[in-house]
C-alpha positions as CSV (number, residue, x, y, z in Angstrom):
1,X,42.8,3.9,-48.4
2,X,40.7,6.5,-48.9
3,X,39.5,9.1,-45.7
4,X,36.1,10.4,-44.7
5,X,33.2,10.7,-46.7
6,X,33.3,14.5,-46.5
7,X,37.3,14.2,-48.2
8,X,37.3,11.2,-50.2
9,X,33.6,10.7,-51.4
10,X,33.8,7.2,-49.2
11,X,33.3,5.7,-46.3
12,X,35.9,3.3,-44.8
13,X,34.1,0.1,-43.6
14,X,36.0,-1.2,-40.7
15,X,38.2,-4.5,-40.8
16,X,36.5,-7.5,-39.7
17,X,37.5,-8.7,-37.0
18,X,39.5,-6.0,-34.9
19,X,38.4,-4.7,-31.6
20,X,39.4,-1.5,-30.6
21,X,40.1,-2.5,-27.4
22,X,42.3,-5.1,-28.4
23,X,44.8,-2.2,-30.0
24,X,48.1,-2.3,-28.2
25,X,49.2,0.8,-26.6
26,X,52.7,2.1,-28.5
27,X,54.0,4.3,-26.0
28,X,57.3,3.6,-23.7
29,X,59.7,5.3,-22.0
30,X,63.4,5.4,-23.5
31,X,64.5,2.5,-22.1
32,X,61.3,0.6,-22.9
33,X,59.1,0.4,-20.0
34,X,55.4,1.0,-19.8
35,X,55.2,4.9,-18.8
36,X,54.0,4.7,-14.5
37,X,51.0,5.2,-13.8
38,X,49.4,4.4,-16.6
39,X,47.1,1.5,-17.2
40,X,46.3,-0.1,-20.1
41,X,44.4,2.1,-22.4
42,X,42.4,1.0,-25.5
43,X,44.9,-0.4,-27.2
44,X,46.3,-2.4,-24.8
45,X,48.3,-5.8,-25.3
46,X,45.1,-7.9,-26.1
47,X,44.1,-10.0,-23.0
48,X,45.2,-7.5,-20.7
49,X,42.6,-5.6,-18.4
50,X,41.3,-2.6,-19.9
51,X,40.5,0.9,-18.5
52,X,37.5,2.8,-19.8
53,X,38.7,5.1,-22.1
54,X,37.9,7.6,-25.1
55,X,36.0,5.8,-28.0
56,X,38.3,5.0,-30.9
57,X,38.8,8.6,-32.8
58,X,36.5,8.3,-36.3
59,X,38.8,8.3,-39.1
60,X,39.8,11.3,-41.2
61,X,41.7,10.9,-44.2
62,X,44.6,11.7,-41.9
63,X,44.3,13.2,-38.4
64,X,47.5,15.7,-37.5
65,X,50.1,13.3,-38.7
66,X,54.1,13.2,-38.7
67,X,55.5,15.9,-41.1
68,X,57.9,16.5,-43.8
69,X,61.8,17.0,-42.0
70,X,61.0,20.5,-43.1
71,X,58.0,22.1,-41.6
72,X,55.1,21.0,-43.4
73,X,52.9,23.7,-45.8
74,X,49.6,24.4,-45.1
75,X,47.0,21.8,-46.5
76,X,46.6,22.8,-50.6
77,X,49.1,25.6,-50.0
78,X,50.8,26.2,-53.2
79,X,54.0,25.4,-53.8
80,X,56.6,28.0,-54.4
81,X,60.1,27.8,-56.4
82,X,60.8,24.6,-57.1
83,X,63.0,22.6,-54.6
84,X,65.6,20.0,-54.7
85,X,65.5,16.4,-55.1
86,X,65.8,14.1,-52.1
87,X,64.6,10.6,-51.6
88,X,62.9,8.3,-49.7
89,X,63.5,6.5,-46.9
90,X,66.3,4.2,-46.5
91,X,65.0,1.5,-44.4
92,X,67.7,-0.7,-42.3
93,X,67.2,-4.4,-43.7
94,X,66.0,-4.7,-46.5
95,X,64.2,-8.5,-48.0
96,X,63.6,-9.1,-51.5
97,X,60.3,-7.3,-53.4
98,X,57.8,-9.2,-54.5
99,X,55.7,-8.1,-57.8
100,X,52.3,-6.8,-57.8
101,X,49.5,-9.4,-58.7
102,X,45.4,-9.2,-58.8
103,X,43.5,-9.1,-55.9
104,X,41.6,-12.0,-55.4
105,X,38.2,-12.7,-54.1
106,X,38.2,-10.8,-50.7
107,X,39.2,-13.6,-47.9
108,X,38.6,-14.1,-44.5
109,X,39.8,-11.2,-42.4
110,X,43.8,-11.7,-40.6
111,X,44.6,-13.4,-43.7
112,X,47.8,-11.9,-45.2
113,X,51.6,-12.4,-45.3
114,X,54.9,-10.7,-44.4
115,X,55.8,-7.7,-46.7
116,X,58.6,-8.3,-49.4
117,X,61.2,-5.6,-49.8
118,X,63.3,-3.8,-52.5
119,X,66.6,-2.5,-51.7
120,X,67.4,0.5,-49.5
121,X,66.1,4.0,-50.4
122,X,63.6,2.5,-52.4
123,X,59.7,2.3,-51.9
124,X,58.3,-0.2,-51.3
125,X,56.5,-2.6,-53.6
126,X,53.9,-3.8,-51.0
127,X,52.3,-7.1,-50.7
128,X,51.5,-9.2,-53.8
129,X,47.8,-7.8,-55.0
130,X,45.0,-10.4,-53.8
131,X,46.2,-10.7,-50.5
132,X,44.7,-8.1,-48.4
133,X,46.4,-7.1,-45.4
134,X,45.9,-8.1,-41.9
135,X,45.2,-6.2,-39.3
136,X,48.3,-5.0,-37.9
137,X,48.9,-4.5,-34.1
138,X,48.2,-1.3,-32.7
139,X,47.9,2.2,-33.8
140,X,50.8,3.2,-36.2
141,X,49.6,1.0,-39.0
142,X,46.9,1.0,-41.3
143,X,43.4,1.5,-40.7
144,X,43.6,2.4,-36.9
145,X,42.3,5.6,-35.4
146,X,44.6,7.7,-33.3
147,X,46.0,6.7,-29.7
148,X,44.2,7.5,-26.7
149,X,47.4,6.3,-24.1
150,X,49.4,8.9,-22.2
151,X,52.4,10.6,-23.2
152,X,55.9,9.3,-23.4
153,X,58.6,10.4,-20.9
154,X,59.6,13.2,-22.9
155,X,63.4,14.7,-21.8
156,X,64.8,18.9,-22.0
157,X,64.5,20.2,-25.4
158,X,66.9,22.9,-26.2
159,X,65.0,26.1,-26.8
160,X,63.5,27.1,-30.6
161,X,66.6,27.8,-32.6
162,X,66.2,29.4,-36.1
163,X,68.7,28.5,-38.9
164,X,72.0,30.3,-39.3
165,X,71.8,31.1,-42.8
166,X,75.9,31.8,-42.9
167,X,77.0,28.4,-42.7
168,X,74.7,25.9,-43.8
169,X,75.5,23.3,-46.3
170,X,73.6,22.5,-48.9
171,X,70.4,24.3,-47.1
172,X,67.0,24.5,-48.9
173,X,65.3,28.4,-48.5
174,X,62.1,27.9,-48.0
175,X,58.7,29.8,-49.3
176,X,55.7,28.7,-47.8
177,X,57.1,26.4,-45.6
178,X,58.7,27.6,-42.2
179,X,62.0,25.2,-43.1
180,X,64.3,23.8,-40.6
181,X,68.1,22.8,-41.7
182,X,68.3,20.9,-44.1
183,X,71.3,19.2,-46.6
184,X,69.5,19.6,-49.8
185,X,68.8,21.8,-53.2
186,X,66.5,24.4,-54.0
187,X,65.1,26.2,-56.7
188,X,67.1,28.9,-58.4
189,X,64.9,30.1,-61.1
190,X,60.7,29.5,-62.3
191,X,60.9,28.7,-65.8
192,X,62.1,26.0,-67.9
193,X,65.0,26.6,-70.0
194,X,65.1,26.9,-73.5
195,X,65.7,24.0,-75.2
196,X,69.1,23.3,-76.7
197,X,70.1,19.3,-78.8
198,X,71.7,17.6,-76.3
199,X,75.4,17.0,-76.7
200,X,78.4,15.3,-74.6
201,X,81.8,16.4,-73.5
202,X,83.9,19.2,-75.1
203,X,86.2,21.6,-73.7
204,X,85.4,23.5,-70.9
205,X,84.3,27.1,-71.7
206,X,86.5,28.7,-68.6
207,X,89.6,26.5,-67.2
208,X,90.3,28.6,-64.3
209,X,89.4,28.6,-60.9
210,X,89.7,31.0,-58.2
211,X,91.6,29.4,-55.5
212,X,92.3,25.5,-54.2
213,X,90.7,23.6,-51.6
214,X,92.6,21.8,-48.9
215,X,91.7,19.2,-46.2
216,X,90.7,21.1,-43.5
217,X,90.1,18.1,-40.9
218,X,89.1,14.4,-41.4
219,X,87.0,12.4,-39.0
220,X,88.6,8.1,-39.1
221,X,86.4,5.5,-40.3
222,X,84.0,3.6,-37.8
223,X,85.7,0.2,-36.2
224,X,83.6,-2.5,-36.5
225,X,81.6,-4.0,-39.4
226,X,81.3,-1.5,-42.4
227,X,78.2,-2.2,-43.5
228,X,76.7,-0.9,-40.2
229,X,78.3,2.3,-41.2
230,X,76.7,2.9,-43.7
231,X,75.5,6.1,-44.2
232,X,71.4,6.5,-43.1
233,X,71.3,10.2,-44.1
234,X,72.9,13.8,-42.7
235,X,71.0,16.6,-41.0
236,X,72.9,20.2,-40.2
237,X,72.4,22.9,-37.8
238,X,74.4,26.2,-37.8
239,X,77.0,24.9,-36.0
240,X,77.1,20.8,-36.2
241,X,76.9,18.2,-39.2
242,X,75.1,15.0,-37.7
243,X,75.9,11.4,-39.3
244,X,73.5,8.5,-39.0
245,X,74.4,4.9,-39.5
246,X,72.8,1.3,-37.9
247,X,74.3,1.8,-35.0
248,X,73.6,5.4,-34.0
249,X,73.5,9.1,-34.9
250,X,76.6,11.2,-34.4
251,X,77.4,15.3,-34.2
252,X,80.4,16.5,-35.2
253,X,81.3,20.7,-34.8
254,X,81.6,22.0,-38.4
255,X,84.5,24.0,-36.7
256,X,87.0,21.3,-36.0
257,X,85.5,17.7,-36.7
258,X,85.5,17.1,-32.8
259,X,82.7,14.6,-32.1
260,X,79.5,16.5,-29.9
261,X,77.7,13.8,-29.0
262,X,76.3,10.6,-29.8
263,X,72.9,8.6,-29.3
264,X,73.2,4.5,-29.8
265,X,70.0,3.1,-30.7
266,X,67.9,3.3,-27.5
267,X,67.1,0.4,-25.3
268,X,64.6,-2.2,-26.5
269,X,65.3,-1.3,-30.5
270,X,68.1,-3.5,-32.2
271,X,69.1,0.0,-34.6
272,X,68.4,2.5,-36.6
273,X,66.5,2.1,-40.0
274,X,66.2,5.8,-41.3
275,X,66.6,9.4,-41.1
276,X,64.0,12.1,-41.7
277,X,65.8,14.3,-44.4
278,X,66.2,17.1,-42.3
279,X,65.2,19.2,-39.4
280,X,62.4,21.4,-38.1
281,X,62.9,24.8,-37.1
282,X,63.3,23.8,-33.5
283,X,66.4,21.4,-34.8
284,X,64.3,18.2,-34.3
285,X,64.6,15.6,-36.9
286,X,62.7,12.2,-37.1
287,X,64.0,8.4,-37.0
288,X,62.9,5.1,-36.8
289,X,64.3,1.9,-35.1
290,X,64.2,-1.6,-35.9
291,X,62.7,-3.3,-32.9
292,X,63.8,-6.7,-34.1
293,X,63.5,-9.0,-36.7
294,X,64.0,-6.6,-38.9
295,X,60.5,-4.8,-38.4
296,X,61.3,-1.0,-38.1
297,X,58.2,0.2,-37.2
298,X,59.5,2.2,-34.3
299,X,59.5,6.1,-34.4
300,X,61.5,9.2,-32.7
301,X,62.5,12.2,-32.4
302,X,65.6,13.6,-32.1
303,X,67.0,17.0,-30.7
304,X,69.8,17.5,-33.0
305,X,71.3,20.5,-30.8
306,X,71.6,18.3,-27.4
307,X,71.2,14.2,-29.0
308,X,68.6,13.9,-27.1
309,X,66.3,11.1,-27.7
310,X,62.7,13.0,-27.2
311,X,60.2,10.5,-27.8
312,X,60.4,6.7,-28.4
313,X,57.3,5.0,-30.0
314,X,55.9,2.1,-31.4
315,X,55.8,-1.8,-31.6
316,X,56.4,-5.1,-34.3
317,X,53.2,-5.0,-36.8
318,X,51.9,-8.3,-38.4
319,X,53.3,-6.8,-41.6
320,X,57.0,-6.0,-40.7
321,X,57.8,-2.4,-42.0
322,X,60.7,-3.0,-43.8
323,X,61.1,0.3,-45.6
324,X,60.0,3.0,-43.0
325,X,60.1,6.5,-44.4
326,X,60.1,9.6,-41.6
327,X,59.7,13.1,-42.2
328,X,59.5,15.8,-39.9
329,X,56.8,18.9,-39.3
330,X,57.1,21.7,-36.4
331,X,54.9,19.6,-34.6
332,X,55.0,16.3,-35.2
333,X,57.1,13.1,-37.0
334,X,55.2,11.0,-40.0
335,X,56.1,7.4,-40.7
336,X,55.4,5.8,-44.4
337,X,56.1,2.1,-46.0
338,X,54.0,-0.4,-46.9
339,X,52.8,-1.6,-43.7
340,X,52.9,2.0,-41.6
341,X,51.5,5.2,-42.6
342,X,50.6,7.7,-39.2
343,X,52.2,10.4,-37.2
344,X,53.4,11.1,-33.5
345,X,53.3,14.4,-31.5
346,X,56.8,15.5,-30.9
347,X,55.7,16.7,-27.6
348,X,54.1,13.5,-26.0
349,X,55.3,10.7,-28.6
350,X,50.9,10.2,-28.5
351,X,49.7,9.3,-32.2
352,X,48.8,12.8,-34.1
353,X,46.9,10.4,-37.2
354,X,46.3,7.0,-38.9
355,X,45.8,6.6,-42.0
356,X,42.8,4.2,-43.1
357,X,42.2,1.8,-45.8
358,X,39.5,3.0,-48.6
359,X,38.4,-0.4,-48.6
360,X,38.4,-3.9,-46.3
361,X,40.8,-5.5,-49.0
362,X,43.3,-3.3,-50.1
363,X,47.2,-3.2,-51.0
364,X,49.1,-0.1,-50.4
365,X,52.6,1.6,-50.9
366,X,53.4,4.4,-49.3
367,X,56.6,6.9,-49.2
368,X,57.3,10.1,-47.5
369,X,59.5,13.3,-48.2
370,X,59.6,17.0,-47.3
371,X,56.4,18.1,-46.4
372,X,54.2,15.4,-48.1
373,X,53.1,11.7,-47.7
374,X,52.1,10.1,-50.9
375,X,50.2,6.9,-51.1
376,X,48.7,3.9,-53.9
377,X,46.8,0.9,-53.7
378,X,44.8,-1.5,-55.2
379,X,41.1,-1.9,-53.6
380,X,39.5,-5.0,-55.2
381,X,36.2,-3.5,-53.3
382,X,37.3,0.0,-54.1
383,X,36.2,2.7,-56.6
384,X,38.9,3.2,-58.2
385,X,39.9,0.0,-57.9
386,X,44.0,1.9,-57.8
387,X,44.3,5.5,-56.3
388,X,47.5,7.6,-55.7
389,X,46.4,9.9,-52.7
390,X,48.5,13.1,-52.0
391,X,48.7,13.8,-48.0
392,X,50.0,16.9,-46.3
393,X,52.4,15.0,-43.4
394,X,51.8,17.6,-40.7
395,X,47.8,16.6,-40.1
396,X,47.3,13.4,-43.0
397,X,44.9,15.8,-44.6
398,X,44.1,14.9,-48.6
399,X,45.9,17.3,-50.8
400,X,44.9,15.7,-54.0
401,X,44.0,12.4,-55.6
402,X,44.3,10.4,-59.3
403,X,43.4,7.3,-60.5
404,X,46.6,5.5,-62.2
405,X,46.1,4.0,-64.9
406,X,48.1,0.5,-65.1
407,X,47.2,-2.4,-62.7
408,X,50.5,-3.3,-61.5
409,X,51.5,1.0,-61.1
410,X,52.1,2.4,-57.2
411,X,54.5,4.9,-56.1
412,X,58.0,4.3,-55.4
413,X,59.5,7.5,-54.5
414,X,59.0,11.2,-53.9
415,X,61.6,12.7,-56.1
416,X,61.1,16.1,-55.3
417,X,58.6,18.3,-54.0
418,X,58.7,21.6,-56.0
419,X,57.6,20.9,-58.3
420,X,55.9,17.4,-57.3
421,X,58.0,15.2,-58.7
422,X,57.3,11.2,-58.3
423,X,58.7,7.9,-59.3
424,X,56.1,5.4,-60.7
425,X,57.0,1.8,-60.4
426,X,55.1,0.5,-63.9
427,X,57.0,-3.2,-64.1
428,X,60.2,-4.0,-66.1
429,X,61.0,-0.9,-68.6
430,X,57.9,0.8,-68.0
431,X,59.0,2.9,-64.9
432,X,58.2,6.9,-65.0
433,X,58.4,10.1,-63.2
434,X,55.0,11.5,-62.9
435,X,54.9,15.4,-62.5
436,X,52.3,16.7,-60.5
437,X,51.2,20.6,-60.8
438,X,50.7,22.9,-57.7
439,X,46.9,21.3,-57.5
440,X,48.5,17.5,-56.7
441,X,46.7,16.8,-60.2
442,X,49.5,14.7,-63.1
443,X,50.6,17.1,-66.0
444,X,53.9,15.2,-67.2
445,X,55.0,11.9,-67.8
446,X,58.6,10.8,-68.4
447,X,59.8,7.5,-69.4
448,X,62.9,6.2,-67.4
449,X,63.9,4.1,-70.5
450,X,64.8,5.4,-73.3
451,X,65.5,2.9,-76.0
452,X,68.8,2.4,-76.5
453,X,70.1,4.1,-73.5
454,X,70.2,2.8,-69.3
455,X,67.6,3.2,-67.5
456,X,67.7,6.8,-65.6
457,X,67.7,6.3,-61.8
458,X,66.4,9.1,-59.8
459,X,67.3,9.3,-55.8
460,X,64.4,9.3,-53.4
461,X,64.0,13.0,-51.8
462,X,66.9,12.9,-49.0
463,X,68.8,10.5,-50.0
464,X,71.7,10.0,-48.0
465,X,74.0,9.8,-51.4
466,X,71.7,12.3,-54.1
467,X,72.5,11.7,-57.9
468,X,70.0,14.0,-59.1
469,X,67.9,17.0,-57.6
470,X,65.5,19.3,-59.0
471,X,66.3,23.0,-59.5
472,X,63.6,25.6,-61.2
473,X,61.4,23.8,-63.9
474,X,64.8,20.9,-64.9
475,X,65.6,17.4,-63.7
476,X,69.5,16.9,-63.3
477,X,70.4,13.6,-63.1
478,X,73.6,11.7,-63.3
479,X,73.9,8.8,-66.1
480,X,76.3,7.0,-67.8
481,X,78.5,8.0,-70.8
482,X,80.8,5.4,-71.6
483,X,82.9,5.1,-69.1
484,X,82.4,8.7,-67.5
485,X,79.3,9.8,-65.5
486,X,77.7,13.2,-67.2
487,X,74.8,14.9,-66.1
488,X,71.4,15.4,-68.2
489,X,69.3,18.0,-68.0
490,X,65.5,17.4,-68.9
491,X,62.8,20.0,-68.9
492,X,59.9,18.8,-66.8
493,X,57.4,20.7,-68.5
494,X,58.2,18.7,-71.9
495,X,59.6,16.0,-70.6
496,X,62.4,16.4,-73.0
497,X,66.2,16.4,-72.6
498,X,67.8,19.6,-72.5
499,X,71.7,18.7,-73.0
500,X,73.6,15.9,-71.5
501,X,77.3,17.2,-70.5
502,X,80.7,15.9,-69.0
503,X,82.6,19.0,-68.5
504,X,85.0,17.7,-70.3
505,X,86.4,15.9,-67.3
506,X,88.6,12.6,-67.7
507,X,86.6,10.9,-65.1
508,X,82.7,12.5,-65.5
509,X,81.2,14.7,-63.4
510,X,79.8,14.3,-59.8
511,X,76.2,16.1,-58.6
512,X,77.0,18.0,-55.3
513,X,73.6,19.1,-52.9
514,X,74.6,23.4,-53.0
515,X,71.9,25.8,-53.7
516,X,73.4,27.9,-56.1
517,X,72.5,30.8,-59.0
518,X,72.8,28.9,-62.4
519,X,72.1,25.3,-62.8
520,X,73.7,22.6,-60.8
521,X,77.1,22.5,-58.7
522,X,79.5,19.5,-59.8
523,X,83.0,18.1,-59.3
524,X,84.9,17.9,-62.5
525,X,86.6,14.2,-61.6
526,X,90.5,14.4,-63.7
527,X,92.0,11.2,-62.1
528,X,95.8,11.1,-61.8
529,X,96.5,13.9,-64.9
530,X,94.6,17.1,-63.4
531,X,93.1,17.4,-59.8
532,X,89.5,17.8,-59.1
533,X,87.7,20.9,-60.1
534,X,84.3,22.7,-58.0
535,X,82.1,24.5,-60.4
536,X,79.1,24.6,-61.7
537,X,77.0,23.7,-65.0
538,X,74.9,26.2,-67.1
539,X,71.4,25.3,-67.0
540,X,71.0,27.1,-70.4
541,X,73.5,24.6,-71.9
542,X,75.8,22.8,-69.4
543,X,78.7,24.7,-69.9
544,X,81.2,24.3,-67.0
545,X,82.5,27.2,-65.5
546,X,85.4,25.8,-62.5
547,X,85.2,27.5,-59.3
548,X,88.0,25.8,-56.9
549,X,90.3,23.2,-57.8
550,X,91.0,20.7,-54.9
551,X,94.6,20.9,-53.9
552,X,95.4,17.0,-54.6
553,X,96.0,15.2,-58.0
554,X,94.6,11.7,-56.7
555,X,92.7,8.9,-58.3
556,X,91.0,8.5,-55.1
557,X,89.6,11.9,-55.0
558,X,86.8,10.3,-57.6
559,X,83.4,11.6,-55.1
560,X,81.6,9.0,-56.8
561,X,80.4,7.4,-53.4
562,X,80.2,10.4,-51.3
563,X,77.8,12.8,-50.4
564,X,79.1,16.1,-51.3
565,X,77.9,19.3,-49.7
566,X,79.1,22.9,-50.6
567,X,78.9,26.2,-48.6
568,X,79.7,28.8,-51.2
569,X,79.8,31.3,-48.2
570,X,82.8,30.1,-46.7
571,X,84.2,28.3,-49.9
572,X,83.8,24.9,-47.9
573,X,83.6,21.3,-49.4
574,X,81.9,18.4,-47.1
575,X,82.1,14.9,-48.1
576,X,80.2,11.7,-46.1
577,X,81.4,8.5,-47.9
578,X,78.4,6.6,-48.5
579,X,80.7,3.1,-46.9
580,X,83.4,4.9,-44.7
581,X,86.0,2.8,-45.9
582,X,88.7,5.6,-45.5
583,X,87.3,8.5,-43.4
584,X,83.9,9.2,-42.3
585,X,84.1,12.9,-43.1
586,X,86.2,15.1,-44.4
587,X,86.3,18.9,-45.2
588,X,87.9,21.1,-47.9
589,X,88.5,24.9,-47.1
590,X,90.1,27.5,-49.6
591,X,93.6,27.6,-48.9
């Protein structure tokens, strides 16, 4: 999977047995049809007459490609404060994973099989090793140069909007990047803290809070099956949260909870798989569609101001693309799993880049987040035989590449982006988070097992229901204690664990997505005996300091499935159930 010569060191032999000409052209209108007036382009369904055209585009090791939901850095631009946490795509159906195995003697070209999946918001594992994969259809999948067909019928966009930085929930400030609106976490200070024994529970070190929090409006559960409510991810503008599920994105005015308007999944797509993790400064965020039988290999790009459906892209590969990932640049949407890996114009739906096997028989994984695509595979004709590449998602252009060491290693998620922060799958207990340094190059390794303890379980980058986020130099992550849910703190320069706290809550804490001054925000869950307490956790030793108690003593207040959101400006609590059993969304103002 490696790029040109001049990037990589390596040339990338094409596969045998694919004619350009036979690549099918991707583009539609919304509702599905062939754009008029254009014939079939290189690319075309194969058998169909073809017009001369453009010869295919030589491969880089990315051409402009789909972006980060924030804008994307410039290539091998360093990284400033760290950011938040945020996960991976959170494709629609899901199938079983299947394990990693050796590559076998290269076979005939076209031979390979349907991908196996793991569960949402997880990478995926790719195909079993030793079965290359075939040639997928046309241009969004591996190996293929970009498109040469004409542009999509591409409706209004609302004019460049920057962010409102007074109400915002959970917003990420960016440094290098030009950053649209985003729900996440960002970096609050540069260097590790000191290092203290980790301890549990214990009183909290304040008990008083400044005021209560009270519903301020509710939005009613979804009719219809819950499970194709569940929660795809969130994005928010200045003035509007909007809600993804299977079945469509919806806007609702931070004001009042009114709905602004929806968009069902477009005509000729069954629904929608994912969610870029946030927006551009224009307010456009990225999707993909399942275009049936569960292959969601179909890209957009959304208008989150209007709901307007802008582009529309895309078509079933031989390798179904289970576990699409889509971030989101200025200029264009990037698409990763482990049978897609391109990006599409925003402003003509046209391919931007391809991404290209370093070898004829390769196996790859790949997962995007923020302003990066990261990618490993096994080349049995490859040198290394296994590579993790590091691309910018704005243009696919190489940021950085390392050999990993075990056979059956490939990435699984981005976990963060400042610093670098990925998830290794290594096979049973052997799982890690690999830290990379502001050259893409591996400095820390982190074991998610610990004898004797679970297994830690980071959240992709933009996951739609974050348990831990990255904030300066730590890892917070939630785990079990007993029967309470604390939060750890781990130093990613060391590796080693910081403190592990409570706040001395009946019920554990809860991780809440707010940018904030001094380690991470939490909800303090009491149960029945003491209602729920905002506040945050000292990064120097966890120590709880209560901000707003909510106004309710209630069991059911517990946050443990919900995505909760803070904007300290205005004293304002969001919260998206994960499975909208009750209420899609409700907020909390200070009474």
């Amino acid at each position: 999977m490696a790029g040109d010569q001049s990037s990589t060191g390596g040339g990338a032999p094409q596969r045998p047995g694919v004619d350009p000409a036979a690549v099918a052209d991707q583009m539609t209108q919304l509702d599905g049809a062939a754009v008029p007036g254009q014939g079939p382009q290189p690319g075309g369904p194969v058998g169909a007459p073809q017009q001369a055209g453009p010869a295919p585009a030589a491969y880089q090791p990315t051409a402009p490609a789909f972006p980060a939901q924030q804008a994307a850095p410039a290539p091998g631009a360093q990284f400033g404060p760290y950011d938040q946490q945020g996960g991976a795509g959170y494709g629609y159906p899901q199938a079983p994973q299947q394990p990693y195995g050796q590559p076998a003697a290269p076979p005939q070209a076209g031979f390979g099989q349907p991908q196996a999946q793991p569960q949402f918001g997880q990478a995926s594992y790719g195909q079993p090793y030793g079965r290359p994969t075939a040639p997928p259809q046309a241009g969004l999948g591996y190996g293929y140069p970009a498109q040469t067909g004409a542009p999509v019928t591409v409706g209004p966009t609302a004019p460049a909007k920057q962010r409102n930085p007074i109400f915002v929930f959970g917003a990420i400030a960016g440094t290098v990047l030009t950053i649209g609106i985003v729900i996440g976490l960002v970096v609050l200070f540069n260097g590790p803290a000191p290092h203290h024994n980790s301890t549990t529970g214990g009183p909290d070190t304040n008990t008083s809070a400044s005021g209560k929090l009270g519903v301020g409006w509710t939005v009613p559960k979804a009719t219809g099956n819950a499970s194709d409510h569940s929660t795809l991810g969130e994005w928010t503008t200045d003035k509007l949260l909007v809600r993804g599920d299977a079945t469509g994105l919806t806007a609702y005015n931070l004001s009042d909870g009114k709905q602004a308007w929806t968009l069902p999944a477009p005509s000729g797509t069954k629904a929608f798989c994912s969610m870029s993790p946030g927006l551009n400064k224009n307010n456009v965020g990225g999707v993909s569609f399942n275009l049936g039988d569960d292959d969601c290999a179909g890209i957009g790009g959304v208008d989150a101001t209007t709901g307007k459906l802008l582009f529309k892209t895309g078509q079933p590969l031989d390798r179904k693309s289970f576990d699409t990932q889509v971030t989101v640049s200025d200029t264009t949407v990037a698409a990763a799993s482990s049978a897609l890996l391109a990006g599409v114009n925003i402003s003509d739906g046209k391919t931007a880049w391809s991404f290209k096997d370093r070898g004829q028989y390769c196996n790859e994984s790949a997962v995007a987040g923020a302003s990066l695509v990261v990618v490993s595979d096994y080349c049995s004709d490859g040198s290394p035989k296994q590579q993790l590449q590091v691309l910018g998602s704005g243009d696919g252009k190489q940021l950085g590449s390392f050999t990993l060491s075990g056979e059956n290693e490939r990435v699984e998620a981005i976990v963060a982006t400042k610093p670098v922060v990925l998830q290794i799958s290594a096979g049973s207990d052997n799982d890690y988070l690999q830290v990379l340094d502001s050259n893409f190059s591996p400095t820390t390794k982190i074991p998610l097992k610990v004898t004797g303890e679970d297994k830690l379980r980071p959240t992709p980058y933009g996951a739609p229901l974050a348990k831990s986020l990255v904030i300066g130099n730590n890892l917070y992550i939630e785990v079990n204690e007993g029967s309470k849910t604390g939060l750890r703190a781990i130093d990613l320069g060391s590796g080693k664990t910081l403190w592990t706290k409570d706040a001395g809550a009946e019920e554990g804490v809860r991780l809440v997505d707010h940018t904030g001054t001094d380690g991470p925000t939490v909800i303090a869950m009491h149960g029945y005996n003491k209602a729920a307490q905002l506040g945050t956790l000292s990064a120097t030793d966890g120590s709880f300091s209560p901000l707003l108690s909510f106004a309710t003593k209630d069991s059911f207040l517990s946050f443990q499935d919900e995505q909760v959101l803070f904007d300290s400006q205005d004293n304002q609590v969001l919260t998206l159930p994960q499975l909208p059993m009750d209420s899609t969304l409700t907020l909390y103002t200070k009474q």
